[in-house]
Z-matrix of the N, CA and C atoms (Angstrom, degrees):
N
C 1 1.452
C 2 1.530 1 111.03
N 3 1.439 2 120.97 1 154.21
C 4 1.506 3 122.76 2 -176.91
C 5 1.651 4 73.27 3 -102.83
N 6 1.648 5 103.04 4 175.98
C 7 2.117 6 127.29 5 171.59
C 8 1.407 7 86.89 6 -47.82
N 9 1.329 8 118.13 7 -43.69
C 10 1.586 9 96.21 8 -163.98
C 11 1.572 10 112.14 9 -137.92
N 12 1.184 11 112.43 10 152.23
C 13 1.307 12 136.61 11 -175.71
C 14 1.865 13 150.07 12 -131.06
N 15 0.788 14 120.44 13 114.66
C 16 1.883 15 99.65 14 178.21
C 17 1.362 16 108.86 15 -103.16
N 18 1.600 17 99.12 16 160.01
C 19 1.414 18 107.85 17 -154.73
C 20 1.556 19 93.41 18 -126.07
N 21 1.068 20 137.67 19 123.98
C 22 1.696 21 125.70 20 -178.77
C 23 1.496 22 107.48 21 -136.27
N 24 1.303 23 107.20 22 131.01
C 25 1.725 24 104.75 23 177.22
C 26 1.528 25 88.65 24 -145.55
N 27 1.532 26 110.21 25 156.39
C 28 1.002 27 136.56 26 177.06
C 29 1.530 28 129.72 27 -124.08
N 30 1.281 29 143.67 28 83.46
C 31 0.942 30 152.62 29 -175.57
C 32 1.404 31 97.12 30 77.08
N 33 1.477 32 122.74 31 -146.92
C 34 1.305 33 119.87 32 177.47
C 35 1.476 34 126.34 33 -30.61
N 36 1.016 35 119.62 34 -30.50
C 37 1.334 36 139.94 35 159.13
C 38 1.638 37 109.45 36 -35.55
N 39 1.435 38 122.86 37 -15.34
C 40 1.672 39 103.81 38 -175.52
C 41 1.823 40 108.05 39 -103.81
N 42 1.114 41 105.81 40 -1.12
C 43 1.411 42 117.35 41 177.62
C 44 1.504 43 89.36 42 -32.38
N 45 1.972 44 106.06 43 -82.51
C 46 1.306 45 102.00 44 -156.03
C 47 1.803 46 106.40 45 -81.73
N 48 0.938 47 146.38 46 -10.61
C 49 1.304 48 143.63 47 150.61
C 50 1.720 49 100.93 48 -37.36
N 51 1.269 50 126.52 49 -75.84
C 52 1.157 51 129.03 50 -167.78
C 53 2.147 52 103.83 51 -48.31
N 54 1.102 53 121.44 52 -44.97
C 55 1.118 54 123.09 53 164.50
C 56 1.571 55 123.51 54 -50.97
N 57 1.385 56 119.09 55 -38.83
C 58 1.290 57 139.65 56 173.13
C 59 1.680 58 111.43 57 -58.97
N 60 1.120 59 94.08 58 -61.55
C 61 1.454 60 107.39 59 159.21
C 62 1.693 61 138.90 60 -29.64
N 63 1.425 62 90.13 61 -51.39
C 64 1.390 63 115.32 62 -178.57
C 65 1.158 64 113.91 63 -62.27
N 66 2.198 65 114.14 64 -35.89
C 67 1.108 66 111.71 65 -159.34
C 68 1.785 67 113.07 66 -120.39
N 69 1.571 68 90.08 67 30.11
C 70 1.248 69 114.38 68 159.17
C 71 1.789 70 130.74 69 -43.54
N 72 1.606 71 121.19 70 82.57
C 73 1.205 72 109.34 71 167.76
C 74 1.386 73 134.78 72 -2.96
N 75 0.993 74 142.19 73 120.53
C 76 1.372 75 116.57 74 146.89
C 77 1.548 76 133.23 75 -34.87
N 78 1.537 77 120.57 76 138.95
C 79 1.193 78 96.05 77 -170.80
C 80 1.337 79 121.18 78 105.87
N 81 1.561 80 130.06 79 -42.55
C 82 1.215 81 120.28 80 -152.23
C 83 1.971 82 82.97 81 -101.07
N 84 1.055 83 126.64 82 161.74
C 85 1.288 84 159.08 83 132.76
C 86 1.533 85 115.80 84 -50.54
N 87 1.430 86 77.63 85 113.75
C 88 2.312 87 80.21 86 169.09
C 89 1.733 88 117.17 87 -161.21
N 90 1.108 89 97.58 88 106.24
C 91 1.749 90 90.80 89 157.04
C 92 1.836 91 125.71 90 -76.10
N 93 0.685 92 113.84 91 128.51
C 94 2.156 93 128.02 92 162.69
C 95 1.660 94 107.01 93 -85.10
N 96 1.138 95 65.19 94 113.58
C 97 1.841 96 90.58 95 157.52
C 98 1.427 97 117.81 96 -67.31
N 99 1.295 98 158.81 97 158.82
C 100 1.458 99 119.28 98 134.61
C 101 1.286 100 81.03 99 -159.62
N 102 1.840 101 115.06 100 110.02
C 103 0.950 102 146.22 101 168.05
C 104 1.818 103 115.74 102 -91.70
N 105 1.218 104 98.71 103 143.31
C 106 1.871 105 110.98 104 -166.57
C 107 1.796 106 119.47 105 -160.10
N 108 0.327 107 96.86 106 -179.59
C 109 1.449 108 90.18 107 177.22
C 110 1.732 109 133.09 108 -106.03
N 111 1.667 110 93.01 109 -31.91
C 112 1.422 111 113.38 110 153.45
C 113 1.835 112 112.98 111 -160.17
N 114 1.615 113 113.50 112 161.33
C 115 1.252 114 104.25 113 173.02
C 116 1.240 115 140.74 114 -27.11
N 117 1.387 116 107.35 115 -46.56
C 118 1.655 117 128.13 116 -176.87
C 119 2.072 118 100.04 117 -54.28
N 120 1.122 119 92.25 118 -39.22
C 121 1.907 120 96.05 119 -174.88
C 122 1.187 121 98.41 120 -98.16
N 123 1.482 122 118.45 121 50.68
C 124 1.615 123 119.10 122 155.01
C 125 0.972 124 107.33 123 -114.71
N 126 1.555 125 145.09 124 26.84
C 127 1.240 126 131.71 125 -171.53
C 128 1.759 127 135.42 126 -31.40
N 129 1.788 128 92.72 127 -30.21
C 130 1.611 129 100.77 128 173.19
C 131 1.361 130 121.14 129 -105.87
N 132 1.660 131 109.84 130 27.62
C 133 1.431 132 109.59 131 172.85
C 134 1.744 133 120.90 132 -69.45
N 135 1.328 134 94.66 133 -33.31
C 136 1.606 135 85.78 134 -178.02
C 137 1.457 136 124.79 135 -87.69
N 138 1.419 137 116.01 136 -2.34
C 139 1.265 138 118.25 137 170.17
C 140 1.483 139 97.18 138 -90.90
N 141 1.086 140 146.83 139 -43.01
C 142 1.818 141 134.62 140 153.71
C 143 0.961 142 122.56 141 -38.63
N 144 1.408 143 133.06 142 -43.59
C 145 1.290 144 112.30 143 170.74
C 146 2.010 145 116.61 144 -72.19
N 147 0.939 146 101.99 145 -15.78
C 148 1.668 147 118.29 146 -179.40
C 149 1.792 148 83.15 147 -67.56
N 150 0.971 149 114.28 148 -89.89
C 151 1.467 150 117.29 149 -174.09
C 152 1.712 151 123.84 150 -34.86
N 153 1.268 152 110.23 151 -43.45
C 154 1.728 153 112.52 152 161.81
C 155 1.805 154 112.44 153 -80.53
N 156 1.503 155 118.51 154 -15.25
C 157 1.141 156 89.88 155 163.80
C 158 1.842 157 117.22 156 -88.68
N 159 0.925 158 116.04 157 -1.57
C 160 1.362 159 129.66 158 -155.80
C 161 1.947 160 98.30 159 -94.56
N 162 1.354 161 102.83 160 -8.24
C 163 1.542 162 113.08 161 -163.92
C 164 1.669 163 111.30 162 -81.53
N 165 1.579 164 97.53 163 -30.17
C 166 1.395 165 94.27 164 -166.33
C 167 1.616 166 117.74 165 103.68
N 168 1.366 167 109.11 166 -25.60
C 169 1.720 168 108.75 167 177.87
C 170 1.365 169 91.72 168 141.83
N 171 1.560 170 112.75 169 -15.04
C 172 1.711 171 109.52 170 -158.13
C 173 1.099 172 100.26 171 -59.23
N 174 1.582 173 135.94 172 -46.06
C 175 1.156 174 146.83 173 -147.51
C 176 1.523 175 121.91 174 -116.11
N 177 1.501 176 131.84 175 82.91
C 178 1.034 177 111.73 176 177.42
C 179 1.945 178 132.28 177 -110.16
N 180 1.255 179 119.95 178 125.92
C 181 1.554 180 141.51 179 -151.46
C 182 1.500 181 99.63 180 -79.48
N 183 1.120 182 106.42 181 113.02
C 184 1.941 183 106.70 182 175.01
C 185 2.061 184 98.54 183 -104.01
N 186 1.258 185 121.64 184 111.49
C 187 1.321 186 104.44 185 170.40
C 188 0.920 187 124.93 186 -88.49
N 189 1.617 188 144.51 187 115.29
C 190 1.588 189 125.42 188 -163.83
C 191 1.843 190 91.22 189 -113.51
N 192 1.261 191 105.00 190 99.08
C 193 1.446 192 107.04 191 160.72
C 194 1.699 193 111.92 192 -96.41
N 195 1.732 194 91.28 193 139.82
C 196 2.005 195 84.55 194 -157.36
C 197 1.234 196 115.77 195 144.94
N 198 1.418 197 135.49 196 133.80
C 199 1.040 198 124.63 197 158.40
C 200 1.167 199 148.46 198 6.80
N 201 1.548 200 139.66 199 153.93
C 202 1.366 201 115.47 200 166.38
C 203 0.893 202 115.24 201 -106.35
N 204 1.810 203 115.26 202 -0.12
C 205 1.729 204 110.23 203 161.33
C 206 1.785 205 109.17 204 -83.55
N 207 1.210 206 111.52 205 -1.34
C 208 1.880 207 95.97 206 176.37
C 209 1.450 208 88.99 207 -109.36
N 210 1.391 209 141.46 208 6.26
C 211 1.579 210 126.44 209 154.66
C 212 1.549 211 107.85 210 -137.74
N 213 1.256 212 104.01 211 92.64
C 214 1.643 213 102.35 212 -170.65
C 215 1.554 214 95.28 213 -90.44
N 216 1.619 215 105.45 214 146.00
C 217 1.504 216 103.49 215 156.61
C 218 1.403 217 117.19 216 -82.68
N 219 1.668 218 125.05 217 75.78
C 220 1.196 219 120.65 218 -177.04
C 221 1.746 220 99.02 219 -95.10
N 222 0.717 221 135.65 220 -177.68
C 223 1.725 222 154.38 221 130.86
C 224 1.505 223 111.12 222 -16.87
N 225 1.516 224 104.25 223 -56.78
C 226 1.279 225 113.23 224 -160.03
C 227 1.143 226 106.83 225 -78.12
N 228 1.762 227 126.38 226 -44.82
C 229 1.607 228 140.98 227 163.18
C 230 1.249 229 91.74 228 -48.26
N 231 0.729 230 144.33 229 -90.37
C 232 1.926 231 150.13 230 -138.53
C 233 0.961 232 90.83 231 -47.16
N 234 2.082 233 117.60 232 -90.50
C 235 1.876 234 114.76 233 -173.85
C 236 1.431 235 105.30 234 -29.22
N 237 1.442 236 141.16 235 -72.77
C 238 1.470 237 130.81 236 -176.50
C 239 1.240 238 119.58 237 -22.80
N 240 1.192 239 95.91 238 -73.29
C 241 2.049 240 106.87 239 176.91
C 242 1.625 241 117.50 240 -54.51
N 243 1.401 242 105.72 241 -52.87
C 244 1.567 243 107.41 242 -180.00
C 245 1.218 244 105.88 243 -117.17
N 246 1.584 245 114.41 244 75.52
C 247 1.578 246 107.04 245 172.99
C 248 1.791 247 123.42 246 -36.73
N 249 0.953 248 109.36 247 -45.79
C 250 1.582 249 116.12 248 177.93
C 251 1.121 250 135.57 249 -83.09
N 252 1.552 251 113.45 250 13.20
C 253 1.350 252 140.67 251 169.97
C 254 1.812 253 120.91 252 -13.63
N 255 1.049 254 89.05 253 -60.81
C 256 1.657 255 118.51 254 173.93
C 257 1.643 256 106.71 255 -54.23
N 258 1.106 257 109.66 256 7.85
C 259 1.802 258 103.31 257 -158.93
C 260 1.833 259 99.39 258 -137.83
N 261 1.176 260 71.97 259 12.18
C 262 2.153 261 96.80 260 -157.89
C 263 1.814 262 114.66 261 -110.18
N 264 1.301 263 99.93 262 121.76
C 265 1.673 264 94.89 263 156.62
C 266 1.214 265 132.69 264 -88.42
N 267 1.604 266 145.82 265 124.83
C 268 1.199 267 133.69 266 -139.63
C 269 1.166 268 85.70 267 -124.23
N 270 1.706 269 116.31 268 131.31
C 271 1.784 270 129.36 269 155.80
C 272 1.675 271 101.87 270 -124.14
N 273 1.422 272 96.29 271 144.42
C 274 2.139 273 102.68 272 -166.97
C 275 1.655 274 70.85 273 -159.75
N 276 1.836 275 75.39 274 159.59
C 277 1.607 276 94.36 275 168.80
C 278 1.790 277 81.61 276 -160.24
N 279 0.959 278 108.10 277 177.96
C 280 1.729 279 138.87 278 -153.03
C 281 1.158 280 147.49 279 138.72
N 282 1.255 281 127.58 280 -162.45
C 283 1.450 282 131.25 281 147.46
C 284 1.655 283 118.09 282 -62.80
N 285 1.529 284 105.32 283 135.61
C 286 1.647 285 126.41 284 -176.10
C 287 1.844 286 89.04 285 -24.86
N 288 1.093 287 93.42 286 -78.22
C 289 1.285 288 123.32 287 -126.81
C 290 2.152 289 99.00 288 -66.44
N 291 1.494 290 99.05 289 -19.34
C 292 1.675 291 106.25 290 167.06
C 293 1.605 292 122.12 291 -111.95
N 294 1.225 293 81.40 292 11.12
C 295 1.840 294 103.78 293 166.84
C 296 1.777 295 114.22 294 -98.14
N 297 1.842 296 101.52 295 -19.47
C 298 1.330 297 96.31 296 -171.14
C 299 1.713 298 96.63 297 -107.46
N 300 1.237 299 123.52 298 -12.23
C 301 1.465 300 124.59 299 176.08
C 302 1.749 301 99.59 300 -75.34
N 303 1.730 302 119.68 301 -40.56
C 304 1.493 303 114.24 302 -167.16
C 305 1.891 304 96.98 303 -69.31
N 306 1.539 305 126.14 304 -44.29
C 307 1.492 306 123.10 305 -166.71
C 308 1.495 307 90.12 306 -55.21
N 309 1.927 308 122.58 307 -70.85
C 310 1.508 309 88.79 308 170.28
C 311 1.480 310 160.77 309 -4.38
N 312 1.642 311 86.86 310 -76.33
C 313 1.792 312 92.62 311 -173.68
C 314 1.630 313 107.11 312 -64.93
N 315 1.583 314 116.86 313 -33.43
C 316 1.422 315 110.76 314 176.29
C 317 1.393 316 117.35 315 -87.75
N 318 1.437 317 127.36 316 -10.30
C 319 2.128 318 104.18 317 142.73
C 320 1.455 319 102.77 318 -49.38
N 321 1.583 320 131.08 319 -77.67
C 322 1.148 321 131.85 320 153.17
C 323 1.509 322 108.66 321 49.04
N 324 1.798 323 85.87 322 -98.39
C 325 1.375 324 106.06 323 -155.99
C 326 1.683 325 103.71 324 -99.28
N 327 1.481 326 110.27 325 23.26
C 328 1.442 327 102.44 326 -172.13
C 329 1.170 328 150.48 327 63.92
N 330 1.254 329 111.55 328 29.79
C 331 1.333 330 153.86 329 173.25
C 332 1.714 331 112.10 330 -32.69
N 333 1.476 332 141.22 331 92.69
C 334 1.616 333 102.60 332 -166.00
C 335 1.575 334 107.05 333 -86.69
N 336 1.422 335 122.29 334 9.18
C 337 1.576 336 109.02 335 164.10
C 338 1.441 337 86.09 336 -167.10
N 339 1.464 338 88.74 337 147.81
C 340 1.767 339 93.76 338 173.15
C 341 1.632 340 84.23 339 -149.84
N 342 1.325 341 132.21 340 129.72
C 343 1.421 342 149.84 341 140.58
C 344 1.176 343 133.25 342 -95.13
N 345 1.547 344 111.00 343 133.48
C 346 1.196 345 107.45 344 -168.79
C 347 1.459 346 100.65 345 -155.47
N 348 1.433 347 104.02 346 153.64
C 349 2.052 348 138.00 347 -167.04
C 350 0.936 349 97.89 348 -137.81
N 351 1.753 350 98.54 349 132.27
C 352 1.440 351 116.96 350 151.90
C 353 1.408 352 117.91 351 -108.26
């Protein structure tokens, strides 16, 4: 891990994000993604926020329940959300097909590692 990091999972996809999470250094910096489609399919929101409040500040949880056209992983969404992107190691897991739009936008924006599982 670099100090800082983003963490992105998408629907089933946060199982192992949420694990990733857990085994967060002290120290390191991380925002969560946790993309869904609606509240009801957040099942692991409230143990994330338990875990970012439990951080100290280290950790802060964006939940985007919703579409993936009202939270696209474009370039343009990402810099917004994670201004410092570029300064960031990226781990995601999900579906193919929003795993291959996020490797995009972060060549993009210059990303120096972004990994990702489906």
């Amino acid at each position: 891990y670099m100090n800082k990091v983003l963490l992105i999972g998408a629907g089933i996809g946060m199982a192992p994000v949420r694990a990733l999470a857990r085994a967060l250094p002290r120290g390191v910096q991380a925002d969560i993604i946790y993309r869904s489609h609606d509240v009801a399919s957040m099942p692991l929101a409230e143990e994330l926020i338990r875990i970012a409040d439990e951080s100290d500040g280290a950790i802060r949880l964006h939940l985007q329940p919703g579409s993936r056209y009202q939270y696209p992983v474009t370039p343009q969404h990402l810099g917004q959300l994670i201004p410092d992107i570029a300064e960031r190691d990226v781990y995601a897991c999900g579906p193919v097909g929003f795993l291959d739009d996020l490797q995009d936008s972060c060549r993009a924006l210059g990303v120096p590692k972004c990994v990702v599982f489906s």
